[in-house]
C-alpha positions as CSV (number, residue, x, y, z in Angstrom):
1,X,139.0,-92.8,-29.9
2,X,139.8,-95.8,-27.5
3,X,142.1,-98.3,-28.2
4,X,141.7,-102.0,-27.4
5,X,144.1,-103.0,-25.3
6,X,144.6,-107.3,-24.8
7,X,145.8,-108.6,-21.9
8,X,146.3,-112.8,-21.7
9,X,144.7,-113.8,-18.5
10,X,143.4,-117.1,-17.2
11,X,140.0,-118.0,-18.4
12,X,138.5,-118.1,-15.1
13,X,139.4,-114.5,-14.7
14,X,138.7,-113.7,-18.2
15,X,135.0,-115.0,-17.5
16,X,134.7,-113.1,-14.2
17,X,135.6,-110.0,-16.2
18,X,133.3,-110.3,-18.6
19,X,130.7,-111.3,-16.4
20,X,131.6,-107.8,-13.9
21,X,131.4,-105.8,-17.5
22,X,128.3,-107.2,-18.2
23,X,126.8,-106.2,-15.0
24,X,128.0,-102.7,-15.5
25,X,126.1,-102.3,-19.0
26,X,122.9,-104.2,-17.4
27,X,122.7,-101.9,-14.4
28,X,123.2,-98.4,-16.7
29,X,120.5,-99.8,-19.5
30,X,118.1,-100.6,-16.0
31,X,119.1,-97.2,-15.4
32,X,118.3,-95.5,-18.4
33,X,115.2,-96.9,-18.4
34,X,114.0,-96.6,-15.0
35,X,114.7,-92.6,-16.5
36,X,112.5,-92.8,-19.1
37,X,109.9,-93.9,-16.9
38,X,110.5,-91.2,-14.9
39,X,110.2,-88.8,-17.5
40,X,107.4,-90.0,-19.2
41,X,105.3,-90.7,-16.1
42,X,106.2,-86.5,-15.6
43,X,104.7,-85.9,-18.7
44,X,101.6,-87.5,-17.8
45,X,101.2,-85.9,-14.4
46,X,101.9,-82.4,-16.7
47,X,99.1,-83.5,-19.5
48,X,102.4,-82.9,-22.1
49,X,101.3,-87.1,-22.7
50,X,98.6,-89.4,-22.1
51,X,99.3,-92.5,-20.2
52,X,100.2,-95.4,-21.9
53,X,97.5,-98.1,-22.0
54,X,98.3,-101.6,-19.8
C-alpha cells in the first residue's frame, strides 16, 4: 500500500510533473500494446489464431 505523499510546488513545476508522469503511463500502455501485438501476430504465424480482418 502506497501512501500519497503532497508536496506544495510552483504550478509551473507542478504542470511539468504531471506532464513527465503522463508520459511515463503513455509510453508503458504503447508498450503493452505493441506486446499484444506481438503476441498475437505469434499466434497467427503458429495457427493457435486467425488473423484479424483489416
Amino acid at each position: 500500500m502506497t501512501i500519497p505523499i503532497t508536496i506544495n510546488l510552483p504550478e509551473s513545476l507542478a504542470a511539468s510533473v504531471e506532464r513527465y508522469e503522463l508520459l511515463i503511463l503513455i509510453s508503458l500502455y504503447q508498450m503493452g500494446q505493441l506486446r499484444k501485438s506481438e503476441g498475437l501476430a505469434e499466434a497467427v504465424k503458429w495457427g493457435i489464431k486467425t488473423p484479424l480482418s483489416p
